[in-house]
C-alpha positions as CSV (number, residue, x, y, z in Angstrom):
1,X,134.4,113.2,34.4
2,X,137.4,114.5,36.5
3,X,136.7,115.5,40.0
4,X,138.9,117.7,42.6
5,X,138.6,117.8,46.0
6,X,137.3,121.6,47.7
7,X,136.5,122.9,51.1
8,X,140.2,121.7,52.5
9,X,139.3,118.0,51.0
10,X,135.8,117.3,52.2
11,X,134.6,117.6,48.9
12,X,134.8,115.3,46.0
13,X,133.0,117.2,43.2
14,X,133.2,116.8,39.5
15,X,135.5,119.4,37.7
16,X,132.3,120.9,35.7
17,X,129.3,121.9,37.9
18,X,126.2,123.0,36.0
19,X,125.3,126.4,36.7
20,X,121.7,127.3,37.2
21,X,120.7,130.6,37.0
22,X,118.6,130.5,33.2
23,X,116.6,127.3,33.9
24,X,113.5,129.4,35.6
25,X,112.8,129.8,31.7
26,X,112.7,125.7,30.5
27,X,110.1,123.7,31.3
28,X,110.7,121.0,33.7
29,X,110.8,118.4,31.2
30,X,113.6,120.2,29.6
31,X,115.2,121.0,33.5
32,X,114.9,117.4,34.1
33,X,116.9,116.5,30.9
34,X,119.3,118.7,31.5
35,X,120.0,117.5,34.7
36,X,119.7,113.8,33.8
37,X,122.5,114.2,31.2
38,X,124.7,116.6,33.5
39,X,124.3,113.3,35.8
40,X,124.7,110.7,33.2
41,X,128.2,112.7,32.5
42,X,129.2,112.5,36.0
43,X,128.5,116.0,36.8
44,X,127.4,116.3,40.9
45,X,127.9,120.2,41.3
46,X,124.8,122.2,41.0
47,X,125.6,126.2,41.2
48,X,122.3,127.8,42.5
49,X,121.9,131.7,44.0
50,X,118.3,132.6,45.5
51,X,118.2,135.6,43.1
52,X,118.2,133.5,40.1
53,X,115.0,133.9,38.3
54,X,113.8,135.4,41.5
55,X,114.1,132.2,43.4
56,X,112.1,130.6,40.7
57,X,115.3,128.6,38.9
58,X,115.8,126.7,42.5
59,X,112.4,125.7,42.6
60,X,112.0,124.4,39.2
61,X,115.1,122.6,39.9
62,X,113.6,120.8,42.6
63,X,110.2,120.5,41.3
64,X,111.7,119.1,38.0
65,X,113.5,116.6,39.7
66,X,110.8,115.3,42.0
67,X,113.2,115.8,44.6
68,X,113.6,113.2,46.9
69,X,116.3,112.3,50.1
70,X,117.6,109.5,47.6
71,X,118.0,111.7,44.9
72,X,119.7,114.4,46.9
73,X,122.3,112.5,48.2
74,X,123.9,112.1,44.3
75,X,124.6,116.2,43.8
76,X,126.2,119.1,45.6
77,X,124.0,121.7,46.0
78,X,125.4,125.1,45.9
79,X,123.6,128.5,46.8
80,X,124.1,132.0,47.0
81,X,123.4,135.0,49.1
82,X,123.3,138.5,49.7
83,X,122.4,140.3,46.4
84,X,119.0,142.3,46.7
85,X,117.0,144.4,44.2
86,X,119.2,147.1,44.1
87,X,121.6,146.7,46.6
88,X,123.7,144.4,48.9
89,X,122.7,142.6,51.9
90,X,125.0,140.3,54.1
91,X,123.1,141.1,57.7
92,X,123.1,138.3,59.5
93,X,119.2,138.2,59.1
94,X,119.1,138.4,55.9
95,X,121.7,135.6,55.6
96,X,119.8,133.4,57.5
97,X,116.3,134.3,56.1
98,X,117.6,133.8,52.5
99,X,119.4,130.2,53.5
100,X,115.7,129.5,54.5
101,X,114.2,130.2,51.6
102,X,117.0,128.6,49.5
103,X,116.6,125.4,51.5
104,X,112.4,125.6,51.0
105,X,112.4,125.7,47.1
106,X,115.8,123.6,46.9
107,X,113.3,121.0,48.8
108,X,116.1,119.9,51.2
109,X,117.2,120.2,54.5
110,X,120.8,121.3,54.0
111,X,122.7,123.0,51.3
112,X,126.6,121.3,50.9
113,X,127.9,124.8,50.2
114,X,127.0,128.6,50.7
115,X,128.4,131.5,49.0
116,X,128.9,135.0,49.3
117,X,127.2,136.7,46.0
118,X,129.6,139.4,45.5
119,X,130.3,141.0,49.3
120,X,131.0,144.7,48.8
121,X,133.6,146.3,51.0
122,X,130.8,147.4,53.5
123,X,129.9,144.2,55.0
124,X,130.3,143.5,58.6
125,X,132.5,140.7,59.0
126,X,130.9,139.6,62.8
127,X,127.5,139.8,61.2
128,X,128.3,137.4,58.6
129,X,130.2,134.8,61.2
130,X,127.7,135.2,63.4
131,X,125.2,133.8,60.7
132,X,127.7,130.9,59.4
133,X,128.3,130.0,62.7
134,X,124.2,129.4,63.2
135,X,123.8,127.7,60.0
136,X,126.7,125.5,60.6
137,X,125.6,124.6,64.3
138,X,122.0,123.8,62.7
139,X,123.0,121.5,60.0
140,X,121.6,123.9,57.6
141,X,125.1,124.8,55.6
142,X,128.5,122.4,55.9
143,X,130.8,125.0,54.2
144,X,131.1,128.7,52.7
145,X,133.0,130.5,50.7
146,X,132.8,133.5,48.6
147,X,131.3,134.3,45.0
148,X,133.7,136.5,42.5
């Protein structure tokens, strides 16, 4: 598997990531498989978003796994943010609360990169530093970007 370098070079992932917003409906034998093989083939990137089957796909994930600190430290995790039912949210609270709940069912303590999921032309850029900035300072994120 090729990899590329992202986030200015700090970042050696593989050129595929496995995207996993339909796995809240496998079982976690079938997650587990799916993952194994995605490793086997050299893929470390692991797309997640907190609205993916309601939070449920980045449980499974972890629960699936087992996930352990050994185990973490052989993928990228990836998240997203900021879509609700309904609407968009990118307050900073609402950045911060979902990064929480991402990092709960993800079972770990940091995630390596945090999205945007789809900003609309409303959102308040301070708010949205303000929150990077505190997830950054905390260890909790170690880079953004934007979704679509």
């Amino acid at each position: 598997m090729k990899n590329i370098e992202i986030a200015n070079g700090a970042l050696n992932v593989s050129e595929i990531a496995l995207g996993c917003m339909r796995i809240s409906g496998l079982s976690n034998q079938e997650i587990s498989q799916l993952i194994q093989t995605a490793l086997d083939e050299g893929i470390n990137f692991f797309g997640h978003a907190d609205v993916y089957g309601g939070g449920q796909s980045e449980a499974k994930f972890a629960e699936s796994l087992a996930m352990t600190p050994r185990l973490r430290e052989t993928m990228l995790l990836q998240s997203k943010c900021g879509i609700r039912k309904g609407f968009f949210d990118f307050s900073k609270e609402h950045i911060l609360e979902a990064v929480d709940g991402s990092l709960k069912r993800l079972r770990t303590d940091y995630l390596d990169v945090l999205l945007l999921h789809r900003p609309d032309a409303l959102v308040e850029p301070e708010e949205v530093a303000e929150a990077f900035t505190i997830l950054q300072d905390s260890g909790k994120v170690r880079h953004f970007g934007v979704s679509n």
